[in-house]
N, CA, C and O atoms as a Tinker XYZ file with bonds, in Angstrom:
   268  protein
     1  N     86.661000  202.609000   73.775000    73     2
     2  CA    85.513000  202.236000   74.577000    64     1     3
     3  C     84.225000  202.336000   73.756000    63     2     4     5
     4  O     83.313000  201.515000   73.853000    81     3
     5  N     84.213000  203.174000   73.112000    73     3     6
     6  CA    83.180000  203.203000   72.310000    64     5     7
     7  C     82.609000  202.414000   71.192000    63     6     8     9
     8  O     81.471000  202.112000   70.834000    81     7
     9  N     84.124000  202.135000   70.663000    73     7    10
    10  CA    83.869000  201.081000   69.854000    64     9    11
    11  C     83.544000  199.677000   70.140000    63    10    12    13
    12  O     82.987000  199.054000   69.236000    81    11
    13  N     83.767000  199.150000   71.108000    73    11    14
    14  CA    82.325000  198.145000   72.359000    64    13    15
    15  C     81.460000  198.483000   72.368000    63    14    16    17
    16  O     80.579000  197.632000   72.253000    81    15
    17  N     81.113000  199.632000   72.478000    73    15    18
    18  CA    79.760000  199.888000   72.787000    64    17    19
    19  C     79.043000  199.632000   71.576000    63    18    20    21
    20  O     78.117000  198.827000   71.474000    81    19
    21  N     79.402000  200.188000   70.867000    73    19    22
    22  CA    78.403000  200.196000   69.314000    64    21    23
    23  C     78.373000  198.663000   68.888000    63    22    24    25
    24  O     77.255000  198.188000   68.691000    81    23
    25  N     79.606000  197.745000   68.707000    73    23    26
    26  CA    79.620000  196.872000   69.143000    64    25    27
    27  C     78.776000  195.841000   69.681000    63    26    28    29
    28  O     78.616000  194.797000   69.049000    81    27
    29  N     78.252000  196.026000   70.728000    73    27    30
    30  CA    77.598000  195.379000   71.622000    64    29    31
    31  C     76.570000  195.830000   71.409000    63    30    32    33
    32  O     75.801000  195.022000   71.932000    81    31
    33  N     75.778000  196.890000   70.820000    73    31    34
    34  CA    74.596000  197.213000   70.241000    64    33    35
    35  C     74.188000  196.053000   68.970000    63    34    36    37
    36  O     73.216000  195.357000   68.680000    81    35
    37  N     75.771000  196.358000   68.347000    73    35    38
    38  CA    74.984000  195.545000   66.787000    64    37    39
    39  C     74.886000  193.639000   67.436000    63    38    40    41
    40  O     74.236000  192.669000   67.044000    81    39
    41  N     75.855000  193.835000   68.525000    73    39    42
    42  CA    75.217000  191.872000   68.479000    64    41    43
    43  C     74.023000  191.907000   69.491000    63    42    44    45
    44  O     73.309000  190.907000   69.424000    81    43
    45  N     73.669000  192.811000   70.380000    73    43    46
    46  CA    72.349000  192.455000   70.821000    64    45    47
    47  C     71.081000  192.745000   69.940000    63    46    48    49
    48  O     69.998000  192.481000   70.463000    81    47
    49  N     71.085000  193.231000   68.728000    73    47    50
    50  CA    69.867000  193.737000   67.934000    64    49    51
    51  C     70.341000  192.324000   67.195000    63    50    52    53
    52  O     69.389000  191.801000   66.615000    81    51
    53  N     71.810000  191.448000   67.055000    73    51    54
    54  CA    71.613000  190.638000   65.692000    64    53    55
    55  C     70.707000  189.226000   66.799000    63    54    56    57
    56  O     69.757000  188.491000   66.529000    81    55
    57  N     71.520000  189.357000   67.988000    73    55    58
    58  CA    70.495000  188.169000   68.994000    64    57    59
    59  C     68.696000  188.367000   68.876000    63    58    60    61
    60  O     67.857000  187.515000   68.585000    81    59
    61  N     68.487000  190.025000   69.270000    73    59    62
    62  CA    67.078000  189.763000   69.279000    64    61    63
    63  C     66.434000  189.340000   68.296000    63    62    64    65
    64  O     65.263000  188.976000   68.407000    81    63
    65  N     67.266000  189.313000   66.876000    73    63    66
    66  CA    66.616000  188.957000   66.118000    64    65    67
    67  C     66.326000  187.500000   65.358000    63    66    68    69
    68  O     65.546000  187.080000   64.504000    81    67
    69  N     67.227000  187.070000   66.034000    73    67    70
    70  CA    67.269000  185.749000   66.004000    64    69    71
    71  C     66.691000  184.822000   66.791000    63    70    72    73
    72  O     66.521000  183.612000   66.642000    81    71
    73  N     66.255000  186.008000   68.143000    73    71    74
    74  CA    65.483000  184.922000   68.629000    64    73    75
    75  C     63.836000  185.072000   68.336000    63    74    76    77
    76  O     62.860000  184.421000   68.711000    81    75
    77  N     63.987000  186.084000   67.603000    73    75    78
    78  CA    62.131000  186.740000   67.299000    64    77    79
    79  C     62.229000  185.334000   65.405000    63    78    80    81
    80  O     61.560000  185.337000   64.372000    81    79
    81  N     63.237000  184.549000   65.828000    73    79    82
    82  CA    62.782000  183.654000   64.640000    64    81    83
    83  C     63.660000  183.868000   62.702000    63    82    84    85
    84  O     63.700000  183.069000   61.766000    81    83
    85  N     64.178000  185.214000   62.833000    73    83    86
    86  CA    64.775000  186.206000   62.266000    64    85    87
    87  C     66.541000  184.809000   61.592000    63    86    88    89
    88  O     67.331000  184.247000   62.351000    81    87
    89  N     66.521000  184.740000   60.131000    73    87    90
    90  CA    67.537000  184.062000   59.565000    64    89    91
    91  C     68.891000  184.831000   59.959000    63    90    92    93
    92  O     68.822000  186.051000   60.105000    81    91
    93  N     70.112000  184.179000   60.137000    73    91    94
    94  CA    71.095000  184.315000   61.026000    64    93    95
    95  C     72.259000  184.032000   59.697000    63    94    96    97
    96  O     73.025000  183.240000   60.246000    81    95
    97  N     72.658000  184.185000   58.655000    73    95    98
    98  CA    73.816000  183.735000   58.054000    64    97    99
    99  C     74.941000  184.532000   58.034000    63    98   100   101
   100  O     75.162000  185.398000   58.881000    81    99
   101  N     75.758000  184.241000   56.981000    73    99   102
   102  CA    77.132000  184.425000   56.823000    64   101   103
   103  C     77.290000  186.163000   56.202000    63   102   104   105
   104  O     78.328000  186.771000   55.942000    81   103
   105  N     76.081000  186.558000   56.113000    73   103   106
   106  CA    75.892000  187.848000   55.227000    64   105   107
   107  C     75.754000  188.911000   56.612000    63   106   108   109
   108  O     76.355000  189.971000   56.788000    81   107
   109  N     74.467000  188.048000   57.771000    73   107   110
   110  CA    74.186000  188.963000   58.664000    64   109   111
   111  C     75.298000  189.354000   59.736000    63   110   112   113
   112  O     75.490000  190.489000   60.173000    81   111
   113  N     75.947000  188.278000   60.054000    73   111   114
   114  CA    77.879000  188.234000   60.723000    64   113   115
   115  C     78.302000  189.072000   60.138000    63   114   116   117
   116  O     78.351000  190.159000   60.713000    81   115
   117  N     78.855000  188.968000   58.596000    73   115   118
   118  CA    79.586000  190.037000   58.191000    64   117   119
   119  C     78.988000  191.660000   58.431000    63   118   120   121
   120  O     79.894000  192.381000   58.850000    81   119
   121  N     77.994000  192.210000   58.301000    73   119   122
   122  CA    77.212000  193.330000   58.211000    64   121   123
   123  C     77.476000  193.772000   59.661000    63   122   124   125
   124  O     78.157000  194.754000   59.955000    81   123
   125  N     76.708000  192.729000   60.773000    73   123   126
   126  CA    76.850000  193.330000   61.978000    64   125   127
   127  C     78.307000  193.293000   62.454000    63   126   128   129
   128  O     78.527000  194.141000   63.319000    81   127
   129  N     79.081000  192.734000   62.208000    73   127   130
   130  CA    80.620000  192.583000   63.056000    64   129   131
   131  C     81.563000  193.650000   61.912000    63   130   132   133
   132  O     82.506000  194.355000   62.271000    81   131
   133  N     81.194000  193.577000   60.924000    73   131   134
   134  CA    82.218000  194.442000   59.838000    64   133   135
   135  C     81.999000  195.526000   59.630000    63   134   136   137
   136  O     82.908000  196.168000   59.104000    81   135
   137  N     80.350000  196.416000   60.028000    73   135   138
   138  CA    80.606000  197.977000   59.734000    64   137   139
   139  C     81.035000  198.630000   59.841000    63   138   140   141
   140  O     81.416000  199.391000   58.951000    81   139
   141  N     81.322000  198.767000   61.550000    73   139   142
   142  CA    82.147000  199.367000   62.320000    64   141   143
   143  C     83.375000  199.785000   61.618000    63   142   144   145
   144  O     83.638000  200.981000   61.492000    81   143
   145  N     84.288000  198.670000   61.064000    73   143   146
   146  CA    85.416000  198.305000   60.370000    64   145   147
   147  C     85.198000  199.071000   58.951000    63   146   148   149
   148  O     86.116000  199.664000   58.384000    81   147
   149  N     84.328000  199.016000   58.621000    73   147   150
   150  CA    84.621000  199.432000   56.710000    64   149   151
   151  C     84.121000  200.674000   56.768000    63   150   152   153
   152  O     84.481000  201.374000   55.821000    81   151
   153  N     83.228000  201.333000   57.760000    73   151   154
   154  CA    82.876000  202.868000   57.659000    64   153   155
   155  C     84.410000  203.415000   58.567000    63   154   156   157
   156  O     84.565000  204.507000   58.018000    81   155
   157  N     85.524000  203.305000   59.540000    73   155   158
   158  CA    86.343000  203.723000   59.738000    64   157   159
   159  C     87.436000  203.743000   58.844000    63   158   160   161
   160  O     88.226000  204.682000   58.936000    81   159
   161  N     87.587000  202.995000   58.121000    73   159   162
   162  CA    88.350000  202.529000   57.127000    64   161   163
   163  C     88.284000  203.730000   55.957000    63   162   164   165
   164  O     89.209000  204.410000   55.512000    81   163
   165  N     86.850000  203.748000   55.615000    73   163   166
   166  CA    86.115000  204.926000   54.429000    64   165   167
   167  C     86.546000  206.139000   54.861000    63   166   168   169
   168  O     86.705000  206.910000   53.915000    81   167
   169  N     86.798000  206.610000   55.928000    73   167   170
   170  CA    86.130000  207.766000   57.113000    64   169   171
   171  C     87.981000  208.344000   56.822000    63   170   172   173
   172  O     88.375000  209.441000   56.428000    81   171
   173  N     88.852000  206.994000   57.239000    73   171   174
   174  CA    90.111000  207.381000   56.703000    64   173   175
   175  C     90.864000  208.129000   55.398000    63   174   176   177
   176  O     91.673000  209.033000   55.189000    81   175
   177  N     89.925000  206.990000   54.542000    73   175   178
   178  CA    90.720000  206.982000   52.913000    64   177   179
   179  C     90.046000  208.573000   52.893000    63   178   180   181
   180  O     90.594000  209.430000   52.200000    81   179
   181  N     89.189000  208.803000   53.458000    73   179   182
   182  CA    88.486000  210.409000   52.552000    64   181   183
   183  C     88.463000  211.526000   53.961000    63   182   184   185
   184  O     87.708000  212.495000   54.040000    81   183
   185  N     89.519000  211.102000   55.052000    73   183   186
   186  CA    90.381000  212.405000   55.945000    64   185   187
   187  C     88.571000  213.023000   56.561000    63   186   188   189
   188  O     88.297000  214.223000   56.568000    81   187
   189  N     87.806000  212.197000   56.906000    73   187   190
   190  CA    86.656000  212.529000   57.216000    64   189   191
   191  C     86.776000  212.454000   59.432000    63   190   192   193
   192  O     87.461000  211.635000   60.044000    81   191
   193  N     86.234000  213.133000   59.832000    73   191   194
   194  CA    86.584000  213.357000   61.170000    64   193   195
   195  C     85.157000  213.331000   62.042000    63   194   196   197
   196  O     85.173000  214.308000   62.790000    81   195
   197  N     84.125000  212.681000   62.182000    73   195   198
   198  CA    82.519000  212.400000   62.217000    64   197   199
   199  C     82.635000  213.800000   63.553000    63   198   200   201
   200  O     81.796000  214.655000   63.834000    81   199
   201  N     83.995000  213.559000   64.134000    73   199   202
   202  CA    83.404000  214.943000   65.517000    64   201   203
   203  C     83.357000  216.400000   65.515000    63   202   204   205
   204  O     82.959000  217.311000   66.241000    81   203
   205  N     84.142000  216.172000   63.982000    73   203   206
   206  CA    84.236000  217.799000   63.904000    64   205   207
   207  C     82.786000  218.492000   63.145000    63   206   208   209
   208  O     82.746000  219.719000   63.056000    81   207
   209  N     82.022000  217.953000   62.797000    73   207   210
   210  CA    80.952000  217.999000   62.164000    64   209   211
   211  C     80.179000  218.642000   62.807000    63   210   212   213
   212  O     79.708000  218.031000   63.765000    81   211
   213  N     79.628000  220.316000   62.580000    73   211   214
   214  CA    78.537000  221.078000   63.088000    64   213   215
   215  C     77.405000  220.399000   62.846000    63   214   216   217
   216  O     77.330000  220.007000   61.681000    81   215
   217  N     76.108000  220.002000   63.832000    73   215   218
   218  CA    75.158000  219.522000   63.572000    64   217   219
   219  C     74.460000  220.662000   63.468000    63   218   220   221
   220  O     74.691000  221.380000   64.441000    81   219
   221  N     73.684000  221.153000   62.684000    73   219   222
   222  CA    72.352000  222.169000   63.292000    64   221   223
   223  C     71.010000  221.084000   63.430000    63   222   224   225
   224  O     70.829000  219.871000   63.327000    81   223
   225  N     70.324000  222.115000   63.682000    73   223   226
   226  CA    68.835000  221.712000   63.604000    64   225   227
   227  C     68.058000  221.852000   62.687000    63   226   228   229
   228  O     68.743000  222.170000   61.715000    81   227
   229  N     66.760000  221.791000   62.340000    73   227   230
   230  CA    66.032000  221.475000   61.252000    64   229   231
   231  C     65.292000  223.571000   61.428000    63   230   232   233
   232  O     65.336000  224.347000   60.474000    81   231
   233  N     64.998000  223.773000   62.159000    73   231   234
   234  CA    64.813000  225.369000   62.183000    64   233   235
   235  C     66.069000  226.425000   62.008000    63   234   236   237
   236  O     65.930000  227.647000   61.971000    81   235
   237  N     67.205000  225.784000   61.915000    73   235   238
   238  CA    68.636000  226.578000   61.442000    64   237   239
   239  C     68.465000  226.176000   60.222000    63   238   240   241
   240  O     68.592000  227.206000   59.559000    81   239
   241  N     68.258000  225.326000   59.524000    73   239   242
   242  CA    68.513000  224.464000   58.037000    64   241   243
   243  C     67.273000  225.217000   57.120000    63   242   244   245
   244  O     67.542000  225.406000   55.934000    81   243
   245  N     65.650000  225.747000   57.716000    73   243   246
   246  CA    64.990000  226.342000   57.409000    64   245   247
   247  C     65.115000  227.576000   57.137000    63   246   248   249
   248  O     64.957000  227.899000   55.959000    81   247
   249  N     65.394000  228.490000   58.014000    73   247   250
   250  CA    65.703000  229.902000   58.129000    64   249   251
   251  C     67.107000  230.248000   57.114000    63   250   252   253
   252  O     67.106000  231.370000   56.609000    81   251
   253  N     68.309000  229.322000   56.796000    73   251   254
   254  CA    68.985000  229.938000   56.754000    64   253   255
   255  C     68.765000  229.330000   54.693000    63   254   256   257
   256  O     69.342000  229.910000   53.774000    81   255
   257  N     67.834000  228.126000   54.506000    73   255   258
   258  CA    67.446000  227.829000   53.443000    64   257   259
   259  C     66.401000  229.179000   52.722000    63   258   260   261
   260  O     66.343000  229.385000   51.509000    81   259
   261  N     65.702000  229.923000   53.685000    73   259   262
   262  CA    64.879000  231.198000   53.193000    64   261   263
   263  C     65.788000  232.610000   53.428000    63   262   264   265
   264  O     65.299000  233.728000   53.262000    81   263
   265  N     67.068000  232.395000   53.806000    73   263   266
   266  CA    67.692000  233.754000   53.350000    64   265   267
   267  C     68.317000  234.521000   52.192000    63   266   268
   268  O     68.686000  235.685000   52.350000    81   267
């Protein structure tokens, strides 16, 4: 499901931009329809898991950079 969603993000930002006048080729198709595809792909080959990933914050990243 999600992967629609993001999806459907990258073709409504590639529409708005096309209609704000914005060039439309064979480069901008591939980019918006193929990321999705080649960062899961990457995410595989290198056993990478985006959910298991602790985010902190920028005042954890500070404090624990001055200990």
């Amino acid at each position: 499901m999600r992967r629609y969603y993001i999806a459907s993000c990258n073709f409504t930002a590639l529409l708005a931009g096309w209609l704000l006048g914005g060039p439309v080729g064979i480069g901008t198709l591939v980019s918006t329809f193929g990321e999705g595809l080649v960062m899961q792909l990457v995410y595989d080959l290198v056993r990478f898991e985006p959910r298991d990933v602790r985010h902190r914050s920028v005042i954890e990243v500070i404090k624990e950079s001055r200990a």
